[in-house]
C-alpha positions in Angstrom: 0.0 0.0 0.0 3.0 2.0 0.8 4.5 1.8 -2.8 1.4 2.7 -4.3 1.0 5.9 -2.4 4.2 7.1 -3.2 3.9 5.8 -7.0 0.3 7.9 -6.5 2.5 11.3 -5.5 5.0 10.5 -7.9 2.4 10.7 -10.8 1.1 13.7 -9.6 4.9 15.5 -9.0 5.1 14.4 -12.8 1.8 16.0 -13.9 2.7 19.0 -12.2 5.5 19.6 -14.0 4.0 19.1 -17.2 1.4 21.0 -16.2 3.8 23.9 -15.6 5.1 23.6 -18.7 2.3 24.0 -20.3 1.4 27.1 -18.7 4.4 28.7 -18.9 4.4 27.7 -22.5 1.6 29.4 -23.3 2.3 32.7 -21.1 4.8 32.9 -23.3 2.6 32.4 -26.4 0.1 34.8 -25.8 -0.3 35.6 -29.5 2.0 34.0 -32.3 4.9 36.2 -33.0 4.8 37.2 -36.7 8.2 38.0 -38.3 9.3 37.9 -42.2 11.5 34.7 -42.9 14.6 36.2 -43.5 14.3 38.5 -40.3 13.6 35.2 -37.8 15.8 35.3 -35.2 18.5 32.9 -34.6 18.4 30.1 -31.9 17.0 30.5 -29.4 14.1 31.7 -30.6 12.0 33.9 -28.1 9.0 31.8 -28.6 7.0 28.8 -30.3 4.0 30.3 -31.9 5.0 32.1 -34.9 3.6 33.5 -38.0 6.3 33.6 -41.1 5.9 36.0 -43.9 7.6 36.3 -47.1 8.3 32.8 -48.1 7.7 30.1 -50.6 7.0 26.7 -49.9 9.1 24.8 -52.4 7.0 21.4 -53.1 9.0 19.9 -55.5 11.7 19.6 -52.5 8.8 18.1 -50.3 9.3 14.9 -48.4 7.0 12.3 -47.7 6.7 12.1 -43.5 5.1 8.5 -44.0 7.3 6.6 -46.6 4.5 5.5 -48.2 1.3 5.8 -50.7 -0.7 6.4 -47.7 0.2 10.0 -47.4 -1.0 12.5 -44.2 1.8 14.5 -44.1 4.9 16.6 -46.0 8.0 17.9 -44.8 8.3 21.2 -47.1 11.0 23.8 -47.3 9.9 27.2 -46.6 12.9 29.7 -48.2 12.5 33.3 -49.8 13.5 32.2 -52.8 13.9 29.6 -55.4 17.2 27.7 -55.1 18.1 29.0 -51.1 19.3 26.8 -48.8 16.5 26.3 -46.2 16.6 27.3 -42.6 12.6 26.6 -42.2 11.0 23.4 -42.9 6.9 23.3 -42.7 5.1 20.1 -41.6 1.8 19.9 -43.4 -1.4 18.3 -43.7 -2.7 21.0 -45.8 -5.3 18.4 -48.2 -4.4 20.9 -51.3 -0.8 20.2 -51.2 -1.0 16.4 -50.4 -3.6 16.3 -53.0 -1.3 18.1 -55.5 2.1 16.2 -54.7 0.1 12.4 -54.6 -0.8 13.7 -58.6 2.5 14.3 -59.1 4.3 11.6 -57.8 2.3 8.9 -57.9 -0.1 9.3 -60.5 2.5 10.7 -62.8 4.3 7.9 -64.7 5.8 9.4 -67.7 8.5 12.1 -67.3 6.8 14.2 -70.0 3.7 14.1 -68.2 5.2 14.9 -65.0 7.0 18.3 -67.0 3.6 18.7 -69.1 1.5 18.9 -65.5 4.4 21.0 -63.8 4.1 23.7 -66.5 0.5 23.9 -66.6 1.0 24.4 -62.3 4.0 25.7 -61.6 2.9 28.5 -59.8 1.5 26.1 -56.9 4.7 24.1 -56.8 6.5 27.6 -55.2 3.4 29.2 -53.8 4.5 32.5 -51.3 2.6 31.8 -48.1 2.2 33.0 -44.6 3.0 29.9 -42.6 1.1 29.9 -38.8 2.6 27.1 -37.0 4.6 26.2 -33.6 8.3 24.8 -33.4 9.4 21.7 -30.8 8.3 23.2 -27.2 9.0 20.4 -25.6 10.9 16.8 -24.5 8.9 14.9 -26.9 8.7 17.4 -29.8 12.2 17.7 -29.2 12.6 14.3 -29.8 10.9 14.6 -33.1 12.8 17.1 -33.9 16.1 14.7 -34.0 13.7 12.1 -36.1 12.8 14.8 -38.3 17.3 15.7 -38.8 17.7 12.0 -39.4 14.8 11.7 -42.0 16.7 14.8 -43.8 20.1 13.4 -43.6 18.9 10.0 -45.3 17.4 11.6 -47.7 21.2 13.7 -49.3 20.2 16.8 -47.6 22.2 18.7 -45.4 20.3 20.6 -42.8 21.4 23.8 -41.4 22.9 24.1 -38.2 20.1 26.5 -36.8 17.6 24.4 -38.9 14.0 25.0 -37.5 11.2 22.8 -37.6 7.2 24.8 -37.9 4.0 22.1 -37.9 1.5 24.2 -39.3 -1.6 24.8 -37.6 -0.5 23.9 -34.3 -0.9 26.1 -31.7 -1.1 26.5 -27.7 -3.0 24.2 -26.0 -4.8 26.0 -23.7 -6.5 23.4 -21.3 -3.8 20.4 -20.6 -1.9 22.6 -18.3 -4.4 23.9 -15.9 -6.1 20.4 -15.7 -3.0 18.6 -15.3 -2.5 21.5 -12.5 -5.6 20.9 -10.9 -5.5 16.8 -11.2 -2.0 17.1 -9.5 -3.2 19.5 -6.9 -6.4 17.4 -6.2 -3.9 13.8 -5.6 -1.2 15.6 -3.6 -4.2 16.6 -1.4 -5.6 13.3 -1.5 -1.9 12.0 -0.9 -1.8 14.0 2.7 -4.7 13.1 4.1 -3.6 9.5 3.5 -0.6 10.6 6.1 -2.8 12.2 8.5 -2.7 10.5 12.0 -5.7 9.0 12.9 -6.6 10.6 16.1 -5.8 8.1 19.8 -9.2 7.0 20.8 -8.4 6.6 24.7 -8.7 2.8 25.8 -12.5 2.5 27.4 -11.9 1.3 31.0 
């Protein structure tokens, strides 16, 4: 019974920490920060939530996340123009893009037809847009982050140094941090009153 209290307090110790994270995570997030490519900052970056302007998303560079014909997501370069060296790469699961780059690569068997349907869309292939998105904020996106180096690297390229990783859409969470707060404060509460001495009923006569 003893272990399982203190296995009990350790979960909550646990949640409270991610619980702070959260929270401080999105104190710091308040609103996404919104900065031109070429003038974002270099690492560290002063927050997570960001809003890039002036760039291209290059999809003929775009990688497929799921190595297969089941396709949810790309890894695309975002760069201010065509032929740079990208510092930003956008994870995806915009339905226009897959839609466009499944045509392309999978549908496409002839290399005239691929050239034929590039011409007719090339303007889609390099389209400028204003990506909204959040970077690794944490131990597991951190982690993803060194999948996401190692998926680059087998595929030829070389990242840059100050790489940076944006999944688009993403953003703050606002409710996991005070509920994991408020569970953890509810079972350390729970845990004391377990350890609370049961008052000495005096011995009846």
């Amino acid at each position: 019974m003893k272990r399982f209290r203190f296995t009990f307090l350790a979960v909550c110790l646990l949640l409270t920490w991610l619980g702070s994270g959260d929270l401080i995570l999105q104190l710091r997030n308040q609103q996404p920060m919104v900065v031109a490519l070429e003038n974002l900052p270099p690492e560290p970056l002063p927050q997570e939530w960001f809003t890039l302007t002036g760039g291209h998303l290059d999809l003929l560079q775009a990688i497929n996340m799921t190595g297969t014909i089941e396709i949810d997501a790309f890894l695309v370069p975002l760069v201010d123009q065509a032929g740079a060296t990208p510092r930003v790469w956008v994870e995806t699961r915009n339905p226009q893009i897959i839609k466009l780059l499944t045509h392309y690569h999978f549908k496409l068997e002839q290399a005239d037809e691929r050239a034929a349907y590039l011409a007719e869309h090339q303007a889609e292939f390099f389209p400028q847009e204003n990506i909204t998105g959040m970077t690794a904020d944490n131990v597991i996106a951190n982690n993803n982050r060194g999948q996401l180096l190692k998926l680059l690297t087998s595929m030829g390229l070389k990242p840059a140094q100050d790489v940076v990783f944006i999944s688009e859409g993403k953003t703050p969470n606002i409710w996991r941090g005070p509920a994991f707060l408020i569970i953890a404060a509810l079972g350390v509460m729970r845990f004391i009153l377990w350890h609370r001495k049961k008052p000495v009923t005096p011995a009846q006569g």
